[in-house]
C-alpha positions in Angstrom: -29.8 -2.6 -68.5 -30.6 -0.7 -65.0 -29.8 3.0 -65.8 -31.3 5.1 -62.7 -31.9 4.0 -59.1 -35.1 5.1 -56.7 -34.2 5.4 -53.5 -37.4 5.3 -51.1 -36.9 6.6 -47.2 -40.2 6.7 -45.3 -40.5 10.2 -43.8 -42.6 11.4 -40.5 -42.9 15.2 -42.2 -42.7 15.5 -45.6 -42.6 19.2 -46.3 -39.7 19.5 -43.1 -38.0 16.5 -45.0 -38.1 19.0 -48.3 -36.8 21.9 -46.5 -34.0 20.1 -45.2 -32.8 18.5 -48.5 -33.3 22.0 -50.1 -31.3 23.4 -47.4 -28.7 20.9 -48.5 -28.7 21.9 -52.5 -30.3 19.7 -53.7 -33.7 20.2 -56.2 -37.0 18.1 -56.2 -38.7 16.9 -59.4 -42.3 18.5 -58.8 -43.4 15.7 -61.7 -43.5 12.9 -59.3 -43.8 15.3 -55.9 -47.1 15.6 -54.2 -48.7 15.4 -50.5 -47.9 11.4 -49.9 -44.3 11.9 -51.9 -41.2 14.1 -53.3 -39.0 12.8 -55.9 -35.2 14.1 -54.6 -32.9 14.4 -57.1 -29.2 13.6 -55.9 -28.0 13.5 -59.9 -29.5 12.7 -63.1 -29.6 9.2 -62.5 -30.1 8.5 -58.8 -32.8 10.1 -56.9 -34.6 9.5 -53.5 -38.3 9.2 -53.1 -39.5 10.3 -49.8 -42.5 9.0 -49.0 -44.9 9.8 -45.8 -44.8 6.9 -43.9 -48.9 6.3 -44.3 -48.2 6.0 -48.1 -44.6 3.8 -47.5 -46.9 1.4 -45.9 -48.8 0.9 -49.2 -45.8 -0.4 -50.6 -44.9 -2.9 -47.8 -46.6 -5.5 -45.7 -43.6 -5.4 -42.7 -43.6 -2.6 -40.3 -41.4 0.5 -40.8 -38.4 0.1 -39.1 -37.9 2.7 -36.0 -34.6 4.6 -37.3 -33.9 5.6 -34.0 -33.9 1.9 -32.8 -32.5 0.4 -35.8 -30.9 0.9 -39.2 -32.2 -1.2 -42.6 -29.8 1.1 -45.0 -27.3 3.5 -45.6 -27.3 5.8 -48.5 -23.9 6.8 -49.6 -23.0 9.1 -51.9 -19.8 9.7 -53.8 -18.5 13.1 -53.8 -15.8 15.0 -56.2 -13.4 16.0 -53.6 -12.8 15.8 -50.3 -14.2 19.9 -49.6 -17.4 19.2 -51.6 -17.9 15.9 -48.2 -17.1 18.6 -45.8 -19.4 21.6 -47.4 -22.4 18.8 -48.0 -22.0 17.6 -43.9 -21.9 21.2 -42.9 -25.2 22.4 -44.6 -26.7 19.0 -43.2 -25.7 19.8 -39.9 -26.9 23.1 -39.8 -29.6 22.4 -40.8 -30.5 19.3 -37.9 -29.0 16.1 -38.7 -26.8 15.2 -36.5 -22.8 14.4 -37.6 -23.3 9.6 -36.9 -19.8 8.8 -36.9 -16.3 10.3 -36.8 -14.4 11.1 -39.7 -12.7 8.3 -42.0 -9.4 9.1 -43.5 -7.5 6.9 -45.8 -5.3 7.5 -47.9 -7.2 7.3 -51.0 -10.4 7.8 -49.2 -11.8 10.1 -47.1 -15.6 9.8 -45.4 -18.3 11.4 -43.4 -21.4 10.4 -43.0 -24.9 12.2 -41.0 -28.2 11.1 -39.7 -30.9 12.7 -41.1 -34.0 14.7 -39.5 -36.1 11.1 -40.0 -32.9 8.9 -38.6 -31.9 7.6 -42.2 -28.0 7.5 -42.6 -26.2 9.1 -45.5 -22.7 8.6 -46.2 -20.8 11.4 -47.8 -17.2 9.7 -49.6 -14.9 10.6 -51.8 -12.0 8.3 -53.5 -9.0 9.7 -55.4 -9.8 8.5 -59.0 -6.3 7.6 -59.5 -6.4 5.2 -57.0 -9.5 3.9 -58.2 -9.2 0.4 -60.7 -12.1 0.4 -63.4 -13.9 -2.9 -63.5 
């Protein structure tokens, strides 16, 4: 059974990727962190690993998409209300992403999503759990 997910984003600057994502709240576990690569940790069981894009290339035999040009993935998160989305865009904004689409407000749901300092998108949500159906 899959219990964790990686997450791995090719980065231009490693250590200005770090700052940012610090910036943001959010911790880096220094285990599996080095010059070619930092382990983000978004929760227990999901992380990100950014890797320079020298070392991403390791992994792959296609080129590394141009995030500026194009988009391969969108990382979205799930938030616990709809002020925790709005505080989490704010410190990513202030701290250089730029805001990558307007608002989106449902009834249930509310989103907001930001481009990050490399181009990767990251959608912030949150759902009202009582609207939610378990599967």
């Amino acid at each position: 059974m899959i219990n964790k997910i990686f997450v791995n984003l090719p980065v231009k600057d490693l250590k200005r990727s770090m700052s940012f994502f610090s910036d943001l709240g959010f911790t880096f576990n220094k285990q599996f962190t080095d010059e070619n690569a930092a382990c983000l940790v978004i929760n227990e069981d999901i992380y990100a690993m950014l890797l320079t894009e020298k070392f991403y290339q390791t992994f792959i035999r296609k080129a590394i998409a141009d995030s500026a040009k194009v988009n391969e993935v969108i990382v979205a998160l799930n938030c616990e209300s709809r002020g925790e989305v709005d505080a989490l865009l704010e410190k990513a904004l202030n701290s250089g992403a730029k805001e990558y689409r307007e608002p989106e407000v449902y009834e249930w749901m509310y989103g907001r999503s930001f481009e990050d300092l490399d181009g990767h998108l990251w959608e912030l949500g949150y759902m009202d759990p009582a609207h939610v159906v378990p599967v």
